[in-house]
N, C-alpha and C positions, 0 to 999 in steps of 0.2 A: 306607408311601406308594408309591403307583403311580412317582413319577418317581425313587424310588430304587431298581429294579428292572431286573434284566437288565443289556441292553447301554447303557441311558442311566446307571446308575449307572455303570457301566467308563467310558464316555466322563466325566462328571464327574471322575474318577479322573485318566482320562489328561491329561486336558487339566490337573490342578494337575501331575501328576508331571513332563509335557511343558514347562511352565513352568518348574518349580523347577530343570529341570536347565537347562537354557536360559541360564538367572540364574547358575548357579552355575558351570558350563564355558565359558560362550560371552562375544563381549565381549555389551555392554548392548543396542546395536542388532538382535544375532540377536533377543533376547525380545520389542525393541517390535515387530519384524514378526510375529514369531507372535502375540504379542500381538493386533496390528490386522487380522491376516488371519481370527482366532479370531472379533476377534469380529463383523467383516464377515459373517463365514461364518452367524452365529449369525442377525442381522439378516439375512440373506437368509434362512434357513431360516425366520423370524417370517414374512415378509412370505408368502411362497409358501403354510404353513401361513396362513394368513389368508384369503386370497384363493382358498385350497380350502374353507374352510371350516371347517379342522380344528385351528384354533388353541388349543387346550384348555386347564383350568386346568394341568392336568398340562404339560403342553409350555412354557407357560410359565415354570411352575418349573422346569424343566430349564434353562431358557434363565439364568434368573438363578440357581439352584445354578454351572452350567458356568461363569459369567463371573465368581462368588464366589470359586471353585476357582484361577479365572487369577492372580486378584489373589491368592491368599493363596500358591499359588507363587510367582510373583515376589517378594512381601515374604519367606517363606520363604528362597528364592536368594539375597537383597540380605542378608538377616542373616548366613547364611552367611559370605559373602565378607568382609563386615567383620567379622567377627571379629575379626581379626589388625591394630588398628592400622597407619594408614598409617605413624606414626614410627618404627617397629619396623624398616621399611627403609629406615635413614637414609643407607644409606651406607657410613657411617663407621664408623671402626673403635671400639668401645665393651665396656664390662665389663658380663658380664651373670652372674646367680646364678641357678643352677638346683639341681633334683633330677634323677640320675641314673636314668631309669628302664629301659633296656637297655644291653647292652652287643651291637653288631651287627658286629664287629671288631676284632682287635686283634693287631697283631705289632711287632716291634722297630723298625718303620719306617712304621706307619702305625697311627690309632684311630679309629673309628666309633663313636658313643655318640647313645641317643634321650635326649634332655632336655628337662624340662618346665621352663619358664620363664614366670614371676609378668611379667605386663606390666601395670600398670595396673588389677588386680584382675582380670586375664583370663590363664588357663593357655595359652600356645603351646606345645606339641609342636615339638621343633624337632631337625632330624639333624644334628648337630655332629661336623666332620671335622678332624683331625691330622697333621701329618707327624712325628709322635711318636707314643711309647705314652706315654697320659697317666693310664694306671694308675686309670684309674675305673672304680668298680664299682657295680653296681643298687642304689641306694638311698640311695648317696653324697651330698651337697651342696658342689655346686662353686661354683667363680670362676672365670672365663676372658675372653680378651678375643679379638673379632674380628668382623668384617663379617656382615652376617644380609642372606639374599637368599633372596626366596621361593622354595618347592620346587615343579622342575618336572616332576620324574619322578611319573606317576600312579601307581608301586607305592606307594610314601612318603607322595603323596595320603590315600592309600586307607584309611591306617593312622593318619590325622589327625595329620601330620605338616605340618605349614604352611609352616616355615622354616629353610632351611640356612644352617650359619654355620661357617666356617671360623677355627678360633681357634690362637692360635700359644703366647701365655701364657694357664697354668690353676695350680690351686692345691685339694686339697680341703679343704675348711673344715670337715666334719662326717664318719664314718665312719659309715654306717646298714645296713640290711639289707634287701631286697628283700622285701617284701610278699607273700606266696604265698598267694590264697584256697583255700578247700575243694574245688573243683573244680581249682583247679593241683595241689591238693596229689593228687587221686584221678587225675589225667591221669598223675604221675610215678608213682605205683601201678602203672600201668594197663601202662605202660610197660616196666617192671622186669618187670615179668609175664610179656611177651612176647617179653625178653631174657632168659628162662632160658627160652624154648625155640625160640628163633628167631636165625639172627645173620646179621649183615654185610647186603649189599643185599636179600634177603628182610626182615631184619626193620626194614629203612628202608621198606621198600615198604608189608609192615602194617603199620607206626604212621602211615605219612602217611594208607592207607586206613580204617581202621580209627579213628584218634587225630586225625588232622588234623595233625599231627607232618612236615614236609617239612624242615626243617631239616638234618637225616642224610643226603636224599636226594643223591647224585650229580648234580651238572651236568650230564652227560652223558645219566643216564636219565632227566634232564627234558626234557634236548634231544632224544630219542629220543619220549618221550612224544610231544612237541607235534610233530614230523616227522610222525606219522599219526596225527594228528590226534583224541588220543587222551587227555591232561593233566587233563584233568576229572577224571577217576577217582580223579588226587593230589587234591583238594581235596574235601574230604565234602560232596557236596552233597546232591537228589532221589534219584538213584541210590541212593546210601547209605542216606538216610532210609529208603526202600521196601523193602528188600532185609533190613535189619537188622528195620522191623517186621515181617514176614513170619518171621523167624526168633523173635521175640518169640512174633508166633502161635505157632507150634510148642512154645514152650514154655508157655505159656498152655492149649494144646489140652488136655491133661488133667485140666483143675481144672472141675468142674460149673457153669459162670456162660454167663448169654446171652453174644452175641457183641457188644452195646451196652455188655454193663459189659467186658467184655476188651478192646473199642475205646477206651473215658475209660480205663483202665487202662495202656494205652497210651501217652500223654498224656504223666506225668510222667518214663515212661522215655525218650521221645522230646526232650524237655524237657532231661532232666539229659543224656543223650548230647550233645546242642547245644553244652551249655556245659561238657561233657568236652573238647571239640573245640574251645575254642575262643570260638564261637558267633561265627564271620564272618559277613558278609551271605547269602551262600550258605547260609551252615549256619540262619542265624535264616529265612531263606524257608523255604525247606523245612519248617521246622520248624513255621511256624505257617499255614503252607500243609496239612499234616499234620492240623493241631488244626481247621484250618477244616472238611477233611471230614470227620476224624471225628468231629467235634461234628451236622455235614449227614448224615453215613451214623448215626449214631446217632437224630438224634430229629426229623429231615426226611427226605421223600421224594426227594427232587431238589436240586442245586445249581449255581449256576452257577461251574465251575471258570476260565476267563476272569477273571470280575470279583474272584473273590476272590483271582488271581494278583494283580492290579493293583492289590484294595486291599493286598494286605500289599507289595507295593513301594511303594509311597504311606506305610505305615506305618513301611520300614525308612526312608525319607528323612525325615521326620519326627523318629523317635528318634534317627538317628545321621546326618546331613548328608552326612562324607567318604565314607558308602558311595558316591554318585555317581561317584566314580574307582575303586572294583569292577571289575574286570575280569570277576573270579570270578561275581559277581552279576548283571553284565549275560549274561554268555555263559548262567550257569543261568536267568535268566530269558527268554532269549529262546528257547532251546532249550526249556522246558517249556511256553511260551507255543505256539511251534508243537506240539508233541505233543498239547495239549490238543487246540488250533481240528482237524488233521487227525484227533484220534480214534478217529470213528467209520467209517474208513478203511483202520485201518494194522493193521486185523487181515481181509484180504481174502475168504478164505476160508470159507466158511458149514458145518458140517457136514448133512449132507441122510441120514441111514443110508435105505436101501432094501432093503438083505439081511442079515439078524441074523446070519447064521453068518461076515461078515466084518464085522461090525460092529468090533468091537475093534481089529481088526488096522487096518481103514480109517481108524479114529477117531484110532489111533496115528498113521498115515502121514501125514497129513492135518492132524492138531495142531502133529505136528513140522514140515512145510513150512510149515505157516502163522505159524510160530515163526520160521522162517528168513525168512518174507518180511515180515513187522512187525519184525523185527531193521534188513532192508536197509533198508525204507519209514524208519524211524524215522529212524535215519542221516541220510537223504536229508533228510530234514523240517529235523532239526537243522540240517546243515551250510547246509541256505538261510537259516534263519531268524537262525543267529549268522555269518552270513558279514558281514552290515553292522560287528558288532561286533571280527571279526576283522580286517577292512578297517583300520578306524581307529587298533587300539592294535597291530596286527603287523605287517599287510600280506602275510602268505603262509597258504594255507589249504593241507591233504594229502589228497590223494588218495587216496589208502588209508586214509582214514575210515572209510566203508561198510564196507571188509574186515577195517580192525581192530575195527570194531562187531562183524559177522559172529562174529568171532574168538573175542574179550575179552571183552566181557559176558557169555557164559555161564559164561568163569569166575571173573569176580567176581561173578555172583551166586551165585557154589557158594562161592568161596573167604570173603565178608564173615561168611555163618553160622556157617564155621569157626572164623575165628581169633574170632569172637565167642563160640563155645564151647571154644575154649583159653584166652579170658579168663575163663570161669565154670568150667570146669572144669579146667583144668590143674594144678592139684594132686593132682587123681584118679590113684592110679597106673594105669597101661596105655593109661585112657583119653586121658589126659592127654599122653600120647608119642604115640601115635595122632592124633589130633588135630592136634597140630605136625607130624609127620613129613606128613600131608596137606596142611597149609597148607603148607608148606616147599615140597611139591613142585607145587602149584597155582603156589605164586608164583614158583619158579624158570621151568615155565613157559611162567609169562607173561612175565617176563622175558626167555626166548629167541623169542617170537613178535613183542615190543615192539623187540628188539634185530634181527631178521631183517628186520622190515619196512621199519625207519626206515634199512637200508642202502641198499637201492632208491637207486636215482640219478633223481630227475626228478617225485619226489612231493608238497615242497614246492614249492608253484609259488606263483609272487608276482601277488600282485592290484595292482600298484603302478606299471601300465603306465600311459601316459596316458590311455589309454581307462576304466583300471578303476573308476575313482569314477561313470560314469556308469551302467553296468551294477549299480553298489551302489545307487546312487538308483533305477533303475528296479525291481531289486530291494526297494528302501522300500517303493514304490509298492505293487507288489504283497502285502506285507506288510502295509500299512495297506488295503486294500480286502477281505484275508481277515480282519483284525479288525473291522472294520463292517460285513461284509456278512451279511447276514441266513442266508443258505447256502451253502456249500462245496462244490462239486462238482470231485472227485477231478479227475476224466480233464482238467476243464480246466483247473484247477489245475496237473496234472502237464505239461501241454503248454506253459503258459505259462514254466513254468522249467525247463523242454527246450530251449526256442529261446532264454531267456537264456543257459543253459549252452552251445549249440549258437554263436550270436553270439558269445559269448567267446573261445570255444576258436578258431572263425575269425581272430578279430581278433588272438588272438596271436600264430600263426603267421603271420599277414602281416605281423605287425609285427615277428616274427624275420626272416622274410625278408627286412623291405628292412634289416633290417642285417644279415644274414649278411655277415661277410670284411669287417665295420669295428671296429675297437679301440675298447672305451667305457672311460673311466678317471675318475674321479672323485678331486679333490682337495682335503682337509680339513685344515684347521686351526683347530685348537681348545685356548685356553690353553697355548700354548706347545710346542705339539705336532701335527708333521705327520704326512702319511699320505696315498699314492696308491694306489689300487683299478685295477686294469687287468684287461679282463674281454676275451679274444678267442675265438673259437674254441668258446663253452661251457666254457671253464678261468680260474679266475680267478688271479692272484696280488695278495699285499697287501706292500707297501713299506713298514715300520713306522718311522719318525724319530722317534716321540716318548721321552721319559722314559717310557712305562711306567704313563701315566694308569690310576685300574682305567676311570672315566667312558667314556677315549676308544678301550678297545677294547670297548665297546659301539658306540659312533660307528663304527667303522670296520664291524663287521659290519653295521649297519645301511646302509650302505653300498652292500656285497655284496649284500646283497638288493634295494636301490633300483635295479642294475644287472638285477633277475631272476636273481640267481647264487642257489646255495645253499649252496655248499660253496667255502672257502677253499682252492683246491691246493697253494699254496704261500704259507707266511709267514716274510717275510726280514726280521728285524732289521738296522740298523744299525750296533748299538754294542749292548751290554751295559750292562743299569740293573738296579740293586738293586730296582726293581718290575716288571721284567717277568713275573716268574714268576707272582705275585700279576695280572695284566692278562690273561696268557695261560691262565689258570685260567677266570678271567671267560669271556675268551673261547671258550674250547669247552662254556662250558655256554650258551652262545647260537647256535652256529654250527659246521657240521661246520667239522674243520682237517683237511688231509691231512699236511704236515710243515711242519715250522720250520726254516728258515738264519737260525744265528747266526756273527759272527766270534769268529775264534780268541780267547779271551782274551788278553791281556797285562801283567794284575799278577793281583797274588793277589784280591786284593776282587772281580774279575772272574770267575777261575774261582771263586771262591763263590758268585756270580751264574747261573753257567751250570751248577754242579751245583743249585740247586734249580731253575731253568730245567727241563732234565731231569728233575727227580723230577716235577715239576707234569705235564710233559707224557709221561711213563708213566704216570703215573695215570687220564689222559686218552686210553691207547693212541694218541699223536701221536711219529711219530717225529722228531727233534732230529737236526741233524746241524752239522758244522763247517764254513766256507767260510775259504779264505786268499784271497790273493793274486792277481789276473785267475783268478777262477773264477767258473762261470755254473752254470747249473741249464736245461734244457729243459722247460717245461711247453705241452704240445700244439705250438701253431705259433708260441709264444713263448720268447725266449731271454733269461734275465734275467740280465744281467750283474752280480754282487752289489757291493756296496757297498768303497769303496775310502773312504782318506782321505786328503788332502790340507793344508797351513800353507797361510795367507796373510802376507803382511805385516801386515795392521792388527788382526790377533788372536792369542791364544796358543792358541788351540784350534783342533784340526784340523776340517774342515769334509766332511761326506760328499759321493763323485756317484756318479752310477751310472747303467746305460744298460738301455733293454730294445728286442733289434730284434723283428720281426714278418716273418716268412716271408722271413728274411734280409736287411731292410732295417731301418735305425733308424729309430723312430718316435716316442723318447722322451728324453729323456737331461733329468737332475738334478743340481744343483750347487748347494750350499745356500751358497754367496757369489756376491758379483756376478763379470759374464766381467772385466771391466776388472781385475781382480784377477789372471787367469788365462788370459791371452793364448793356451796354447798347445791349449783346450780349444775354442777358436773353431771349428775344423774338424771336428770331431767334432759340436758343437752343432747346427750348420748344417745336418746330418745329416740330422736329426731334425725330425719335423711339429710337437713338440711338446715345449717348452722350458721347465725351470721354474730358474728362476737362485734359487730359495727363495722363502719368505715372513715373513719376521719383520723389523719393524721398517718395515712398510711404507708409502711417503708417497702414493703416487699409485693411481689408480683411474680406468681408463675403461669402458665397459660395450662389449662385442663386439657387432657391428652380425651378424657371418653365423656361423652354430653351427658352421663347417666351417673348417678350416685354419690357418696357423700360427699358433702363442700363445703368447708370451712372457711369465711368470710373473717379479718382478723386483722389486728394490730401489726404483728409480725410473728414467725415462728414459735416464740415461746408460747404462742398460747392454743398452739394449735398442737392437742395431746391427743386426739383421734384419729380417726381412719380418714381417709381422705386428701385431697390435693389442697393447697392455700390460693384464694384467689383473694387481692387487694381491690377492695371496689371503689375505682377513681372516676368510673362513667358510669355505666349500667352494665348489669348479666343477666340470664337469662336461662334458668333448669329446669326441665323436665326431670317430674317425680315419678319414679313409677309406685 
């Protein structure tokens, strides 16, 4: 049929997929406006087509296919979401029986387990946490009891994990055995394979490239990855696809058959690699993005690469719903979406020979720069078109993108062939050393190009200014008028996201400057645990008060980055917790650390604390150091006075304070009891622009009328004898010092 052709099919597409997620991430109102803007839109394009004349059968089935597609998103999205019974979060505290279906943590002091839980005839997926080891294993059948509250981290999403529940009593009722299909079973194969000729962070980097296997990977070299802007490459997506068929060819190229049966040929090996790996959303697009063309390169002349991206995302939301919190998915599909639309573009240069006696030579010269410059272009393309996507679930994009494109992709497309022929032939002898000892040395590397780049000071740069969300939408914008628009012209194209890049880069530097020479500090608390962020100068330091959350040193580098920081310079403990080590692990695989002050120990359970403290943080090349007694640390034009403790009368436990001045004036000072407690601390407080007498337990709350000047952080009124407004800190705040 003519109306399911081209760009009105994609539109049909878009418009159910643009619904379905609508419904499914947004509250209810986002969907009914797009909803009634859809189909306003629709009815204007009817009447206009009418009154030209050109109202045709065809167009009017488009009209009602598109407003088909609305509604069957929306019901779509609404199924979704209900899934998961409202009673399921009741609240309260209740017994529930599952099967153990991971195990995602576990040590003497803390368990993480994924459990499927029978609700009323409906399986929940649900991430269930311990402050115990509750000694369950995959395949288990448990009993436990505790509070269920839905999940709202979109990695856990993503993995159709619905509901967190925190249980304190468990019991296992059945001993079972984890389930391993035929493709788990060839993935551990595949594995073993490449650990007899591969080891340590080389052969974590093959199997994450190659196998889809991240698990092994270091924190660190993910954080490194994603600093230049580079992490894809962990997760098998189009890249991989392409790279491994092309090596497929090659071995294919010697058997006498057209190149239509060595394409369907193709097929089931690209097929089983998918679900070797895994088969994430990333890997299933790809994959049947794959089969789309080679089914169109096989037995059509022409295809529309556009719609058939947008039907198989239609298709993965369909089969599998939680793909919608994808990260992975969204990033691969917005990046191959723009490579597609720019094309016929991003190989710039034409060959023209005009003298055969430099033909060769020319064609050489000429191939390879135009290699180099659809390397840059592609880059470029990419990082606009997942910048919306980076926005939303990061907030910091790398600048050294382009250069590690430039860089690294040539040698993972040398290095994927490889260890793919150290997985077929590594048994061979000679060949088979050969072979690894190349990949070993491709991946080391790249490893030191990955590691050299993400050192650079200044390349993660944060989208998260307040200006930045409107340069993403106009960015949208742009975005959706090169998906509708009939043609693409390069040069205006590139201009128009010149002047957005150009607009930016303006606005941030004015927006550094008008805070150059003010202190931004940001103050969190979260379940029981605090944390102040002080950011002066370009140098950050992080104040850590809590127990050792793994949750809240996420929260805190997220943080760091809402400040535009990127790198943590200094992180001061207050006291020694049996989870820090475990937090501070977390933490450097999200966020550079440059050292950690902790206090001297004082029993023994403490230095047990600080020697795995230590070990976490040499593994993380973070130097540890010791602080006693009025001792400070210098970071830039900040002086941070380390944590002391102090009694009170109406408690048995010592209470922390501590000060940080600013170009030798106090600006800050901490004291996690009320002053009335502490009479001789008054003169010291008074100091300070900025006062935080703690937060926990707190009764009062008033909202600050001016963003500027002094703030008393506090128990309740009576302890607030200075100048200034009272703010109760039950979430986080956030002040600018002058």
């Amino acid at each position: 049929m003519e109306v399911l052709r081209g760009r009105r099919l994609f539109g049909i597409l878009f418009v159910f997929t643009a619904a379905f997620c609508l419904r499914a991430v947004l509250p209810l109102y986002f969907c009914l406006a797009f909803a009634a803007a859809t189909a306003i839109s629709f009815v204007v394009y009817a009447a206009v087509m009418k009154r030209l004349g050109r109202l045709g059968t065809y167009r009017v089935l488009y009209i009602v296919f598109a407003l088909l597609a609305l509604a069957l998103g929306i019901f779509h999205g609404q199924r979704y979401i209900s899934a998961v019974p409202e009673s399921f979060f009741s609240g309260e505290t209740r017994e529930y029986i599952g099967t153990v279906k991971s195990v995602e943590g576990s040590a003497g002091y803390y368990s993480v387990y994924t459990i499927s839980i029978n609700e009323s005839g409906r399986e929940i997926l649900c991430l269930c946490e311990a402050d115990y080891d509750a000694d369950f294993e995959a395949g288990d059948s448990v009993r436990f009891c505790g509070i269920a509250s839905e999940e709202r981290e979109i990695y856990y999403k993503s993995k159709e994990i619905r509901a967190r529940i925190n249980f304190t009593e468990s019991s296992i009722l059945d001993f079972g055995e984890a389930k391993e299909g035929f493709f788990g079973r060839a993935q551990g194969k595949f594995s073993s394979l490449l650990a007899d000729r591969l080891e340590g962070d080389t052969l974590s980097l093959a199997k994450a490239m190659l196998l889809g296997e991240r698990s092994d990977i270091s924190g660190e070299i993910k954080l490194d990855f994603r600093r230049i802007g580079f992490s894809h490459v962990l997760a098998v997506s189009g890249l991989h696809i392409s790279v491994l068929t092309f090596a497929f060819m090659l071995l294919l190229a010697p058997l006498p058959i057209s190149k239509r049966i060595k394409m369907l040929l193709l097929i089931p090996a690209v097929c089983a690699f998918a679900m070797v790996t895994g088969a994430s959303a990333s890997v299933v697009r790809s994959c049947i993005m794959f089969i789309c063309l080679a089914l169109s390169g096989a037995f059509f002349a022409d295809s529309d690469t556009p719609t058939s991206l947008m039907l198989v995302l239609s298709l993965i939301f369909v089969l599998s719903p939680s793909s919608v919190y994808d990260i992975g998915l969204w990033l691969s599909f917005s990046a191959t979406l723009g490579i597609t639309l720019f094309s016929p573009v991003l190989s710039p240069i034409k060959l023209h020979n005009t003298r055969r006696t430099y033909s060769r030579v020319r064609n050489f010269l000429v191939s390879a720069l135009n290699y180099i410059i659809s390397l840059i272009l592609t880059s470029l393309v990419v990082t606009a078109f997942t910048m919306p996507v980076i926005f939303i679930c990061y907030g910091n994009f790398s600048l050294a993108a382009p250069l590690a494109s430039l860089l690294l992709i040539p040698i993972v497309q040398i290095l994927l062939p490889i260890l793919l022929f150290v997985l077929i032939f590594g048994g061979v002898p000679l060949l088979g050393a050969a072979l690894a000892a190349v990949a070993s040395a491709l991946t080391k590397l790249m490893l030191t190009l990955v590691g050299f780049l993400a050192d650079f000071e200044g390349i993660y740069v944060s989208l998260r200014y307040p200006f930045g969300r409107y340069f993403v939408v106009a960015l949208l914008v742009l975005i959706f008028v090169f998906m509708f628009g009939r043609s693409i012209k390069f040069r205006r194209a590139a201009a128009l996201f010149a002047v957005l890049a150009v607009a930016f880069g303006v606005s941030v530097g004015l927006y550094e400057g008008a805070f150059y020479g003010k202190a931004q500090t940001e103050i969190l608390n979260s379940a029981r645990n605090d944390g102040i962020v002080i950011r002066y100068g370009g140098r950050t330091a992080v104040l850590d008060i809590s127990g050792g959350s793994y949750s809240f040193a996420r929260s805190m580098s997220d943080e760091v980055y809402a400040l535009n920081g990127e790198k943590i310079d200094l992180l001061v403990y207050s006291h020694l917790h049996r989870y820090h080590a475990a937090s501070l692990g977390k933490l450097c695989s999200v966020i550079k650390l440059g050292s950690v002050a902790v206090p001297a120990p004082q029993t023994e359970a403490e230095e047990e604390y600080l020697d795995k403290l230590k070990a976490e943080a040499a593994a993380h090349g973070t130097e540890v150091f010791v602080y006693g007694r009025n001792a400070y640390a210098d970071i830039g034009k900040m002086r941070i006075f380390f944590p002391e403790y102090l009694r009170i009368r109406r408690s048995v436990h010592r209470i922390p304070y501590f000060s940080v001045e600013i170009d030798g004036e106090k600006k800050l000072f901490y004291i996690g009891a009320g002053m009335s407690e502490l009479p001789e601390f008054y003169a010291e407080a008074d100091g300070a622009k900025l006062r935080v007498y703690g937060s926990h337990g707190a009764k009062y709350k008033e909202k600050i009328s001016a963003a500027r000047g002094s703030v008393i952080l506090g128990y309740a009124a009576e302890y607030a004898d200075g100048e200034g407004s009272i703010l109760i800190s039950d979430g986080k705040y956030g002040l600018v010092i002058e």
